[in-house]
C-alpha positions as CSV (number, residue, x, y, z in Angstrom):
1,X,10.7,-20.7,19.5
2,X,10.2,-17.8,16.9
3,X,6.2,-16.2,16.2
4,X,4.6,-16.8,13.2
5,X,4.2,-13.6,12.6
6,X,6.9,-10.6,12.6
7,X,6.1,-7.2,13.7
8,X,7.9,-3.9,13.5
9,X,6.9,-0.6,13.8
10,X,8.9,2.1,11.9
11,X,8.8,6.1,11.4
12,X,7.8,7.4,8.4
13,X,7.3,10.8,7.5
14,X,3.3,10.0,7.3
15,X,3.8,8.7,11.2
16,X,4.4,5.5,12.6
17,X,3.8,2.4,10.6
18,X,3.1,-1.2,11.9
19,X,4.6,-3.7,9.5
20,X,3.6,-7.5,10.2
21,X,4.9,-10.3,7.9
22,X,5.1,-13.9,7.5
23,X,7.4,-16.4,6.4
24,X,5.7,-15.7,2.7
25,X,5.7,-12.1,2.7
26,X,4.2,-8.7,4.3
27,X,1.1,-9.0,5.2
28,X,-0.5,-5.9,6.4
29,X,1.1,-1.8,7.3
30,X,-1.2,-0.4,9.4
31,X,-0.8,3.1,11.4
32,X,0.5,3.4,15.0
33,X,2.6,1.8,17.2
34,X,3.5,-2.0,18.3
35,X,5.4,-4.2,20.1
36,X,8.4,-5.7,18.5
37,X,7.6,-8.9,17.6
38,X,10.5,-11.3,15.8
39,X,9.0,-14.2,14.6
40,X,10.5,-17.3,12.0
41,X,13.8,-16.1,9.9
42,X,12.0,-15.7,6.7
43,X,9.5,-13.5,8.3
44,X,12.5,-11.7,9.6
45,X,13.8,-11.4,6.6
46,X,10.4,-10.0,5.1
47,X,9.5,-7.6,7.3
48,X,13.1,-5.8,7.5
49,X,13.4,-5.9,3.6
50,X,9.9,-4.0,4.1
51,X,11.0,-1.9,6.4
52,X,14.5,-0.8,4.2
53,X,12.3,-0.6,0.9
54,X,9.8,2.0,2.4
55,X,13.0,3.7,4.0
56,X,14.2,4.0,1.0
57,X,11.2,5.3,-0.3
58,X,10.2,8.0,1.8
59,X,13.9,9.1,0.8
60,X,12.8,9.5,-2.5
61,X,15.4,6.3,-3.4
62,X,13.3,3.8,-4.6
63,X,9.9,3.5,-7.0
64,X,9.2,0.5,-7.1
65,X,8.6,-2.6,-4.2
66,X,10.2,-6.5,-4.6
67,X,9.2,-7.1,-1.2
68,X,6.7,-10.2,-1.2
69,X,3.4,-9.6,0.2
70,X,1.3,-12.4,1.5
71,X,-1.9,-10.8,1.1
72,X,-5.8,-11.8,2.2
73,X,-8.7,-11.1,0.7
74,X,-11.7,-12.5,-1.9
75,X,-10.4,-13.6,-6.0
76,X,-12.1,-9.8,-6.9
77,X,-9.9,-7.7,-3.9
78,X,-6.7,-9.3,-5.2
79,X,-7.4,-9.0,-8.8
80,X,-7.7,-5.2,-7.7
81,X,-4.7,-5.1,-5.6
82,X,-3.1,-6.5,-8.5
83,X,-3.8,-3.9,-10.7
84,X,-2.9,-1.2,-8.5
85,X,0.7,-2.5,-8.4
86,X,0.7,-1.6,-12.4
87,X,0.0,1.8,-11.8
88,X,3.4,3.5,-11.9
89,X,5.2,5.9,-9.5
90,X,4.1,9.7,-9.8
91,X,0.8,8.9,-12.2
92,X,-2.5,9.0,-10.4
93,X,-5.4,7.2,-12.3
94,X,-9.1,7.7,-11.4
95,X,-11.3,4.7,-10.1
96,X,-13.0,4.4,-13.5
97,X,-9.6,4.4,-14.9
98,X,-8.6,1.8,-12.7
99,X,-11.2,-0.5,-13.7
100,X,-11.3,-0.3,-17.0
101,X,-7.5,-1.8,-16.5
102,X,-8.9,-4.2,-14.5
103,X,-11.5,-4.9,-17.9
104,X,-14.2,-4.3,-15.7
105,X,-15.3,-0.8,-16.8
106,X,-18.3,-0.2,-15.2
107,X,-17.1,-2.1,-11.6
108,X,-15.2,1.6,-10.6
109,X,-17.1,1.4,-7.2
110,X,-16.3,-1.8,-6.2
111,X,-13.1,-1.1,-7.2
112,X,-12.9,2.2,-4.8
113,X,-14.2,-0.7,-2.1
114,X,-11.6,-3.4,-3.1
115,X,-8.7,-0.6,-2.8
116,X,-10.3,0.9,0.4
117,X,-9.7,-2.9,2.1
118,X,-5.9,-2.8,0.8
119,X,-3.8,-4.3,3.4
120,X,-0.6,-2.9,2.4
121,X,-0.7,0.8,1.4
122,X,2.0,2.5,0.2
123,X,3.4,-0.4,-1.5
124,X,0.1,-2.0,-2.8
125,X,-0.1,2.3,-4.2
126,X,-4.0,2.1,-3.4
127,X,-2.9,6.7,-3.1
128,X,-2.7,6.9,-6.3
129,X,-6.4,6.5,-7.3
130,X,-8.2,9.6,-7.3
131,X,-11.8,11.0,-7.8
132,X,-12.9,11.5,-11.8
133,X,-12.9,15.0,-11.7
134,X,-9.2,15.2,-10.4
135,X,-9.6,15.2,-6.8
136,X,-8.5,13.0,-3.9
137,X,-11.3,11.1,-3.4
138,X,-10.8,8.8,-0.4
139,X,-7.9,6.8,1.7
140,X,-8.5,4.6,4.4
141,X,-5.4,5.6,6.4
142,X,-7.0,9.0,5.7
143,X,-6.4,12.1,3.1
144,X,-4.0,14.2,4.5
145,X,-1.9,10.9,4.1
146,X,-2.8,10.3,0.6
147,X,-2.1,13.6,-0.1
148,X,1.8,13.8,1.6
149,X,2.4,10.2,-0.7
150,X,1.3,11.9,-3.7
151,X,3.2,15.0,-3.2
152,X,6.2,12.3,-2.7
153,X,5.6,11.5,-5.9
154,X,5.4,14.9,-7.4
155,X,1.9,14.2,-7.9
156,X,-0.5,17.0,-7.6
157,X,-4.2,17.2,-7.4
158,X,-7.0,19.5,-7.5
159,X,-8.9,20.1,-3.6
């Protein structure tokens, strides 16, 4: 019998990434290394069309994810992680930016805390929020990250 739950871990040019997905989508890319897990065929399927889509877009092949995510968090978090999947390849917007898109100007903090909790960087493009006056401002997976998927996207900022 199959796992729940498939895991993967692939090499990326920002280090090792742990995909896990489930029969509904990815779920969560997290840094390191883990077993290979293969779980039911649709989370097969999810977490190698994962896999191929950021292959392709560390190869500078692909802008935009189709990928389904199966992603956790409160009705605010996801609004959030919504929003951050409008925000196209190679623009960076500030946090107030952000949540003015969100129409909910003056929440740009709890935004920054919504996209800190992202479960899916890189495709859920939480890197392309930076600080108000231009600089990176923060990253969960940490900034020297932030900045090599920004330069990726020909995206430069100041600090």
């Amino acid at each position: 019998m199959n796992a729940e739950w498939s895991v993967m871990t692939i090499l990326s040019p920002v280090g090792s990434l742990v995909l896990r997905a489930s029969t509904k989508g990815l779920v969560s890319i997290d840094r390191g290394k883990a077993a290979r897990v293969k779980g039911e065929p649709e989370a097969e399927r999810n977490v190698a069309l994962a896999a191929r889509e950021l292959d392709e877009y560390f190869a500078g092949k692909r802008r935009k994810f189709t990928v389904p995510l199966d992603l956790h968090g409160t009705p605010f978090q996801l609004e959030v992680w919504r929003t951050l999947r409008r925000i196209p390849f190679g623009k960076a917007v500030s946090y107030g930016e952000e949540a003015r898109m969100l129409g909910k100007p003056k929440a740009a903090r709890a935004v920054g805390s919504a996209n800190g909790r992202n479960p899916v960087p890189i495709i859920v493009p939480c890197h392309r929020v930076v600080a108000g006056d231009g600089s990176l401002g923060g990253y969960s997976a940490g900034l020297p990250m932030k900045r090599k998927l920004l330069a990726l996207e020909g995206v430069s900022v100041a600090g």
